[in-house]
N, C-alpha and C positions, 0 to 999 in steps of 0.2 A: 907387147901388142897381141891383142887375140881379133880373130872372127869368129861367126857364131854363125852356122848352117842349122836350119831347123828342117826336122824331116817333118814334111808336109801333102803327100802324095797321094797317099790311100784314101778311099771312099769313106770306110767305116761301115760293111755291110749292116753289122749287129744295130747298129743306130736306127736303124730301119728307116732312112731319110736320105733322100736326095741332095739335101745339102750336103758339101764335102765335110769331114768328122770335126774338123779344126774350126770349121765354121760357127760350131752350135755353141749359142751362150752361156756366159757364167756370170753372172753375177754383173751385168752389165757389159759385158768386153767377151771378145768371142774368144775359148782357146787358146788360138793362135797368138791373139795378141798379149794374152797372160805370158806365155813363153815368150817372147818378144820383151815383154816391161819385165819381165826376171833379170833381165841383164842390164839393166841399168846402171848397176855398181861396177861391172865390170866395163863399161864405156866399149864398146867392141870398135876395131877402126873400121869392118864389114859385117853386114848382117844377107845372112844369104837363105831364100828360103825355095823347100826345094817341092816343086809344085808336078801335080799329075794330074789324077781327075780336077774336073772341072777348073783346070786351071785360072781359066780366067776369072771365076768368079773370084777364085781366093785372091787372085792379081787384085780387084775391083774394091776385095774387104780392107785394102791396105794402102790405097791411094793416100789418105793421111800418114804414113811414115814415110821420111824421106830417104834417099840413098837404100831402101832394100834393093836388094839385086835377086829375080827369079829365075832357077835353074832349073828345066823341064826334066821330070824324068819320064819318056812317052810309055814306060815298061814298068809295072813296078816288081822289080825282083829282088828282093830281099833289101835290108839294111845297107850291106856293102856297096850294094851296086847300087844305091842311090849316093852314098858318099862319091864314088866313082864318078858322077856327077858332076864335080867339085871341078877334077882334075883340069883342066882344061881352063878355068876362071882363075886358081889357086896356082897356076906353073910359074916355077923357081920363089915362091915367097918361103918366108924363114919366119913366118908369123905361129902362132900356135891356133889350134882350133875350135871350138868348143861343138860337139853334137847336141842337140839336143831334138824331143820328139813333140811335133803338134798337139798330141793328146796327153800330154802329164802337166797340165796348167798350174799344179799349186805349187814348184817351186820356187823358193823363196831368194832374194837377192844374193842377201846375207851367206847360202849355202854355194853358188856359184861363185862365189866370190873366192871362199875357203877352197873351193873345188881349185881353182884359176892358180891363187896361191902355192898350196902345197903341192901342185904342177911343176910351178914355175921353180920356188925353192929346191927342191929335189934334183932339178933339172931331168927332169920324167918325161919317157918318148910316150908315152900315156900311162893317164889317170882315169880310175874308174868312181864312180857314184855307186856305193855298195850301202847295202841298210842289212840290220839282222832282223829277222822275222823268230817271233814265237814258233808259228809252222810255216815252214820254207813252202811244202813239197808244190811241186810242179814245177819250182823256178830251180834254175841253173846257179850250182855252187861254186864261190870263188872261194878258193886255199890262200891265205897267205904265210908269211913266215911271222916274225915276231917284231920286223920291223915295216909291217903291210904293203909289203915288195910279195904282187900278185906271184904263186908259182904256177898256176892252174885253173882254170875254168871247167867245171864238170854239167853234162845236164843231170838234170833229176832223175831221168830214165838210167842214165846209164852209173849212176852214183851207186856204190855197194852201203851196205846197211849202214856202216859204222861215217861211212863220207855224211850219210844222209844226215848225221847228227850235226852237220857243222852248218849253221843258222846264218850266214853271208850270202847274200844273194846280187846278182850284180842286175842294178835298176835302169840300165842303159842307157845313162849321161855320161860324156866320156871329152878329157882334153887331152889332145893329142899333138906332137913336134910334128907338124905339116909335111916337111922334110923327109921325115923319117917314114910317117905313115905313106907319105905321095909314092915314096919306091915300093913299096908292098902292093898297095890298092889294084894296079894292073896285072897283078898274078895269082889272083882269087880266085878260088873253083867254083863253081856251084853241084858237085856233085855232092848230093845228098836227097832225102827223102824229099825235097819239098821244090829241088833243080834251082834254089834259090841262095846268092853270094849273101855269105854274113860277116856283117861289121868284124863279129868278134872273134872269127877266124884270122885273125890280122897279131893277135893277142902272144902267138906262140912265135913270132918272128920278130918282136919286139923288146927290148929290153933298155932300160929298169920299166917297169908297171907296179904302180901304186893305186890301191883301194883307200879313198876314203869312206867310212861310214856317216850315211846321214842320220843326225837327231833324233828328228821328226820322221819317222815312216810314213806318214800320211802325204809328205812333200813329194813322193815319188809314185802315186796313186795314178796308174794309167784311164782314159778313159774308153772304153769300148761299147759302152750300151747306153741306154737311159740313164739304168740304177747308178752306174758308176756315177754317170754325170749328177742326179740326185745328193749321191753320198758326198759328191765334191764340191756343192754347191752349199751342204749342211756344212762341211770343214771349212768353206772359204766365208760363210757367214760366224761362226765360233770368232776367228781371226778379226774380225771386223769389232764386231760385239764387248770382245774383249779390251782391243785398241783403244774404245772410247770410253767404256766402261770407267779404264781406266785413268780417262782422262775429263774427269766431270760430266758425262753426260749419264741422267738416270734412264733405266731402261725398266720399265715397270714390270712386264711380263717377254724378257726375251728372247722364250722362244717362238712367239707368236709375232717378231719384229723379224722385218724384211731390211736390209740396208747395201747399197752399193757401195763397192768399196771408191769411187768417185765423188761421194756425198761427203760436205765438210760440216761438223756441227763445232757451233759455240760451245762456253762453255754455260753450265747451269742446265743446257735444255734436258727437258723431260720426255718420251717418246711413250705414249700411251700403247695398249694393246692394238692387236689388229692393223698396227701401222706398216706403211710400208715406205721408201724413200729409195727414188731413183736415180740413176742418171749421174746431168751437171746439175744436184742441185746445195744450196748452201742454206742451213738453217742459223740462225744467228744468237748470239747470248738469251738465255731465257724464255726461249719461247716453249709452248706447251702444244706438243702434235699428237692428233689422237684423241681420242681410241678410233679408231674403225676410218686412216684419213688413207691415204695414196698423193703422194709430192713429187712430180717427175721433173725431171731439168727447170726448178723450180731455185727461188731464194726469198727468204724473209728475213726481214730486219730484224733487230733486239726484240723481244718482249711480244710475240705474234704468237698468239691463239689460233690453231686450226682443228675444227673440231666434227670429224662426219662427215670431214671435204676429201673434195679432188681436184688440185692444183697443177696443171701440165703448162710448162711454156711462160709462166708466169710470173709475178714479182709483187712482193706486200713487203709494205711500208712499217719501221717499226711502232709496236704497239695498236694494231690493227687486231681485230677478231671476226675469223672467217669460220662458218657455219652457227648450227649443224647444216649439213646438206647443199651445203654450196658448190659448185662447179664452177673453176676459174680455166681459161684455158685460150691459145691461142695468142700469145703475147699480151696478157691482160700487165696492165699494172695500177696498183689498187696504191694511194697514198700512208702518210702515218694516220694516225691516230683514227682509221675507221671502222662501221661495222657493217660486216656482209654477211646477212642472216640463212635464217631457212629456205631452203628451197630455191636458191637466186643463183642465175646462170650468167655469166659473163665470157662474152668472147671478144678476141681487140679492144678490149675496152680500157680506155684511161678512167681512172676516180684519181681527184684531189685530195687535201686533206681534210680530215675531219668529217667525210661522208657519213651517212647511213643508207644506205640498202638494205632493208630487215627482212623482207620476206616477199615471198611468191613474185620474183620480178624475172625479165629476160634483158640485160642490156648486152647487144651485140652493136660491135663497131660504134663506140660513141666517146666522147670527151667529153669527161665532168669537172668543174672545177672544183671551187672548195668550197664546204659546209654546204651541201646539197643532201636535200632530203628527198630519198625517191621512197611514194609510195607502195605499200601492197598493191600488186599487179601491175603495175608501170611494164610497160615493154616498149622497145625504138624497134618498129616494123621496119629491119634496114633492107631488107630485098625485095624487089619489083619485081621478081621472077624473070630476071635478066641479070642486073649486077646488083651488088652490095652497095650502098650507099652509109653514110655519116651520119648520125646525130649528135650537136655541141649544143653544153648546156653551159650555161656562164655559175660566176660566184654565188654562194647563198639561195641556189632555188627549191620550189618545191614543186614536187608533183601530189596529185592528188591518188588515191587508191584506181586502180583501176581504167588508168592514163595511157593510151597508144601517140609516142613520138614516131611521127611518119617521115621517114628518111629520104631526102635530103631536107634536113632543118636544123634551125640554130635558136636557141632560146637567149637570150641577153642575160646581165647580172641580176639578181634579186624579182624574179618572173617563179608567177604560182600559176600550176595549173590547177585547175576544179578538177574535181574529182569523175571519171568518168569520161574525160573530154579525150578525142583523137583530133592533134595538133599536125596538121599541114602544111603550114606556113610557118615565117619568119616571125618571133616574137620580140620587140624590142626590148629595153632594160626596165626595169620599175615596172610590170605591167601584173594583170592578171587573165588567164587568156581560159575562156570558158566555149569548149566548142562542143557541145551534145545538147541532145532535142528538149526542148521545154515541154516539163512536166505536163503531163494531161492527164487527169481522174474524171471519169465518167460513172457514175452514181448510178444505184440499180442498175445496174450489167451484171448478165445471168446468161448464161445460154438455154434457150428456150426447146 
């Protein structure tokens, strides 16, 4: 049995933001919750996170996970003393523990896992997360022997030339015998330059301690600024890219493709340039997105063309083709087999199957049935400048170019409007409904 404490405390001056550091996104999911879904393989029986600034907002990012437990820490002085923390939630358990920090989001399951393991096999009163670096300096050297039983923890400061050369750096994830560490924790100093208790002062009263090395250096990537966060958003997108890559999806130019790691593709689909995909959304066998679309908590069936668009909130039917220039949004759901052209806006809008929408239209808040032809410029005027009202249009209708459905109204099955006409009223089924002013030409008219 492990639990898993995440230090979560600090602002994040260098961020230059008010939001707490853990807060700011990655790739859809903030930080914290990347650290958080790390541990999934290790099933944790507690997840404990340990909150300072702006506590409650971080409380508020995390309402969707159930059973967290938040530990204040009102001070933040150092590592140790927010472990310290613990002591009082954590008294007399024989669980093991896992540390881990709010801002290093790209570790991987798979390495927690190994981390948790070679813990537990060894029977180790801790374990460190150590990576080797080409160039160390500035980080603090771990010594081990030969069978990666820690002897020593050095800073870089104080390391002589020859220490300098030893390339283990200890990356500050750490599992620890609860037990063991719980009697240490309350006899920590903070005398030192900075009057602040550290975790890793704990390191020299402890015995056995074992380093393992991570793989991947990039998995232990802190994040303190922008840039960081930048650079971790390019290695969290590589991971992504590569996943499907490898998994039949083509990716035509991808480094110009954006993808959350939340988005599920079929397989066969092809992702054009300039694309980007959000969210919860799911793209389906064969479809072709792109060049130049954006798809946010969106899903399309097999075989769907998006091409120029932007889809938020939305849902197409397979074998549909949306754009160029289309904007779906708002819980739209668009049926199979139709086509929503140039320049056409849809918000709450139901389409049947077999529509067309081809160009220059606006349908908000309306219900289409099937094989409905709306013409160039049709719009449903659904707002009275008080509330949003409904337009339902039945099977097989048509609009004419240039048609305003005035909302609240319902057209029947197999009902044409002429072209031009702004519709009021109630149309019944089989009808043809012609409502604009009869033509007048006035001969020799000049302005004198």
């Amino acid at each position: 049995m492990v639990a898993v404490a995440v230090l979560a405390a600090g602002r994040g001056t260098r961020m230059k933001s008010n939001l707490p550091k853990v807060l700011h996104p990655l790739g859809g999911k903030s930080m914290l919750e990347r650290v958080l879904d790390s541990c999934a393989l290790i099933q944790p029986s507690r997840y404990f996170v340990i909150v300072g600034y702006e506590a409650e907002k971080v409380k508020e990012s995390l309402t969707h996970w159930d059973h967290t437990e938040f530990v204040l820490q009102s001070q933040q002085l150092g590592t140790g003393h927010a472990v310290q923390q613990l002591l009082p939630f954590l008294e007399g358990s024989k669980e093991d523990v896992l540390i881990l920090n709010g801002d290093v989001p790209l570790l991987r399951q798979e390495t927690l896992q190994e981390l948790l393991e070679t813990h537990q096999e060894n029977n180790n009163a801790a374990t460190l997360l150590t990576a080797q670096l080409e160039n160390p300096k500035g980080y603090g050297r771990v010594f081990c022997d030969e069978n990666n039983q820690v002897q020593e923890i050095i800073e870089d400061r104080d390391c002589t030339g020859e220490q300098k050369l030893n390339r283990r750096i200890n990356a500050g994830v750490y599992c620890f015998n609860w037990q063991k560490l719980s009697a240490i924790l309350p006899h920590l100093s903070a005398e030192n330059d900075q009057k602040e208790y550290y975790l890793t002062d704990v390191f020299t009263s402890l015995s056995p301690v074992m380093a393992m090395d991570v793989a991947d250096i990039e998995e232990i990537s802190g994040i303190n600024n922008r840039q960081h966060l930048a650079n971790a958003y390019t290695v969290l997108q590589g991971r992504i890219k590569e996943k499907w890559l490898l998994s039949g999806v083509t990716l035509i130019d991808p480094d110009s493709v954006t993808i959350d790691e939340t988005v599920e593709l079929g397989s066969d689909v092809t992702i054009e340039p300039q694309t980007h995909l959000r969210g919860n959304t799911v793209i389906g066998s064969g479809c072709r997105v792109g060049p130049g679309s954006l798809i946010e908590n969106s899903q399309l069936g097999e075989k769907v063309t998006v091409l120029y668009s932007v889809l938020t909130d939305s849902t197409v039917e397979a074998g549909t083709r949306i754009g160029p220039y289309s904007h779906l949004r708002g819980k739209v759901k668009v049926g199979s087999g139709c086509r929503v052209g140039n320049f056409v806006e849809m918000k709450n809008t139901e389409v049947g199957e077999g529509c067309n929408v081809a160009h220059l239209s606006y349908l908000g808040d309306a219900t289409l049935g099937n094989q409905v032809n709306v013409g160039a410029g049709t719009i449903t005027a659904n707002y009275d400048g008080v509330s949003k009202h409904r337009t339902i249009v039945g099977n097989n209708c048509k609009t004419g170019s240039n048609s305003v459905l005035v909302a609240p109204v319902t057209l029947g099955d197999e009902v044409t409007v002429a072209a031009g006409s702004v519709v009021t009223d109630d149309v019944d089924s089989d009808a043809l409904v012609i409502a604009r002013s009869r033509q007048v030409v006035k001969p020799g008219w000049r302005l004198q």
